[in-house]
N, C-alpha and C positions, 0 to 999 in steps of 0.2 A: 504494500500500500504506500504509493508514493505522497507524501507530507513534506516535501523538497523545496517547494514553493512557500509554505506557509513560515510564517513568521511572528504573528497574534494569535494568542492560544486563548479560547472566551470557557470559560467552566462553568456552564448551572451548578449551585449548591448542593439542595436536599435530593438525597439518591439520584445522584451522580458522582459527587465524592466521595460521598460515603455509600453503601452498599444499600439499595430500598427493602433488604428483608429485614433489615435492622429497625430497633424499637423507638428511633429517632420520630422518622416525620409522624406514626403514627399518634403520638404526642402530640404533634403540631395540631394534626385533625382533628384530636379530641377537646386540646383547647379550642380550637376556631369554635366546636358547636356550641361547648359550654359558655364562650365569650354570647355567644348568639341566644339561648336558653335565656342569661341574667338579663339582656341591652333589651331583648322583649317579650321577655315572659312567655317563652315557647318551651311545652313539652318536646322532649328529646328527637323524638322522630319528624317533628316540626322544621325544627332547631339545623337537622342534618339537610332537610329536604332545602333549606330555603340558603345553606352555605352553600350545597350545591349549583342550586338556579344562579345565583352570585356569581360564583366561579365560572359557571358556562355562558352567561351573558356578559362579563365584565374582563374574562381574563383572571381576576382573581376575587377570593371575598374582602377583601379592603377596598380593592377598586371599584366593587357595587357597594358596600357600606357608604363610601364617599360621596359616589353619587348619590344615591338613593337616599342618605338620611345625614350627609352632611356630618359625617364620624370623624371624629378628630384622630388621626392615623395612629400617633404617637399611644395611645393608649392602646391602641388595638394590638400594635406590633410588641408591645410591653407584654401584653398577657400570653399572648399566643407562642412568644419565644421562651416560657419561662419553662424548662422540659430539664429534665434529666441525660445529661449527655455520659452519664458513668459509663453507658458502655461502650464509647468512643473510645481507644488508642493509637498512638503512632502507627504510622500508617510503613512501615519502610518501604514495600513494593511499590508504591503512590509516591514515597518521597524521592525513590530512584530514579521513576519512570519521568517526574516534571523536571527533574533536575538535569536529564539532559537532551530536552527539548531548547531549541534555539528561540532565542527573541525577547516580546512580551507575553506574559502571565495575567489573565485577570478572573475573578471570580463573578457573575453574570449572572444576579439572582435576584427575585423579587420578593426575598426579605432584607432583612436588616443589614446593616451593616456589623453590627452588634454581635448579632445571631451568627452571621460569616465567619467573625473573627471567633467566634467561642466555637466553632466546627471545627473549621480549619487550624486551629489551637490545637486542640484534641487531637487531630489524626496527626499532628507535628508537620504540616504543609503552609503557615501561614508565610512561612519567610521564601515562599517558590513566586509569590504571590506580589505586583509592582500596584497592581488597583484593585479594588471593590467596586463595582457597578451594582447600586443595588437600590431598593426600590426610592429611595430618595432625594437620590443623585438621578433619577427616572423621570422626575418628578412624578410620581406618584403613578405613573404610566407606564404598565406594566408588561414583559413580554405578554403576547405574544403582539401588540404595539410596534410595530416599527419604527416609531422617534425612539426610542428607547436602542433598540439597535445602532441606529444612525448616529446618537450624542456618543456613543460606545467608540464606532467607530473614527468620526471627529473626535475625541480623546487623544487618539492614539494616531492622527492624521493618514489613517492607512487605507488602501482599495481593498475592499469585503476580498476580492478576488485572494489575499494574502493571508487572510485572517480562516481557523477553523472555529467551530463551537460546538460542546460536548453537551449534550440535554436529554434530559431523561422522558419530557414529554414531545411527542412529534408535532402537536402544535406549533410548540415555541421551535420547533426548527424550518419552517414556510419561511417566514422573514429572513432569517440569516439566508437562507440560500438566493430568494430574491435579489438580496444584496451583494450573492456572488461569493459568501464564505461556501466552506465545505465542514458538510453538515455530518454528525455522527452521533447517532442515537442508540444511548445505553439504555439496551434492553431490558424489559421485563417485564412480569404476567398480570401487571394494574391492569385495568380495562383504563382507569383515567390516562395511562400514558400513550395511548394510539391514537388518540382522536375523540372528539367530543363533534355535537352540533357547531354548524356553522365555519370549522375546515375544510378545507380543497378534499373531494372527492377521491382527486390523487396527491394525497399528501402523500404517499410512500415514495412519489416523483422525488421530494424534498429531503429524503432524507437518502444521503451516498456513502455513506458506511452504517455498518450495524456494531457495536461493541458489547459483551457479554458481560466483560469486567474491566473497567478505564484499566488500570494498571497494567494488565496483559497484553492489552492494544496498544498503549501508547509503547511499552517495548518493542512491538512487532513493527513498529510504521519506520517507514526510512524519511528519513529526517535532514535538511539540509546544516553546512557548517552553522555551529554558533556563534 
């Protein structure tokens, strides 16, 4: 797998860095409902049905809270990142594999920056790492959003054409290729990571690698000088 050309390496955060069978994001999901449950007095099954509708009409559930009722983000992102990462550790195969990739490093996530940095901590990859893009610096515009890609790219003053990005939903990989990155989506058996309403038909156009486990892949890709 030739990577000869690239030079901006873009990393989705939750299960993509770290592994999605791990007991991380689903943390995330339990707070978003219970955040949802307290803000309107919804039983649970309420509570999940209407985070979901969020997430499929908005790209994310902060980005429909915001609209929809004018949510003050800063609290939302407060609660929902507040999880247990004990069973996070260094990561060494991860630390090996970014370490010698050529160029820039960035993390490309549409949570915190906070949240980034206490992941990326944990698996001992924060220092592979030159930026954070993450829902802030977004301004609140979330993948699968294309300003959000584009300020990414203006960042780093580069052509998509040079730049890859690693993501675990195929959604958020439409945009990046649009923009001429080369797209690689880390596999797995969500149903949320294939596609939801309102994706290209042929989203599977958009995505030009498949990866099982970033680590593995990113060993195997042939890589230009650093």
């Amino acid at each position: 797998m030739n990577f000869r050309h690239i030079d901006t390496w873009l990393f989705d955060l939750d299960n993509t860095l770290y592994d999605a069978n791990s007991g991380v994001f689903p943390q995330i999901d339990r707070n978003m409902k219970r955040f949802l449950m307290a803000e309107f007095d919804l039983p649970e099954d309420a509570a999940h049905a209407y985070q979901k509708e969020l997430y499929r009409d908005y790209g994310t559930t902060l980005s429909g809270l915001m609209t929809r009722h004018s949510l003050d983000p800063a609290r939302f992102l407060h609660h929902v990142h507040d999880i247990d990462l004990a069973e996070l550790g260094p990561d060494l195969r991860l630390i090996a594999a970014l370490k010698r990739l050529p160029g820039r490093k960035a993390i490309f996530t549409n949570a915190s920056a906070r949240h980034a940095e206490n992941v990326a901590g944990k698996l001992g990859i924060l220092d592979q790492f030159d930026a954070i893009f993450d829902i802030v610096s977004a301004d609140y515009r979330p993948k699968p959003d294309i300003s959000a890609y584009e300020k990414t790219l203006q960042h780093y003053a580069v052509d998509g054409r040079r730049a890859a990005m690693f993501e675990d939903l195929k959604r958020n990989l439409v945009p990046a290729a649009a923009l001429g990155m080369t797209t690689v989506w880390i596999a797995n058996e969500a149903g949320w990571s294939h596609g939801d309403a309102g994706v290209p038909a042929d989203i599977d156009d958009h995505v030009h690698h498949v990866a099982g486990a970033l680590s593995d892949f990113l060993h195997d890709i042939e890589i230009g000088d650093a």
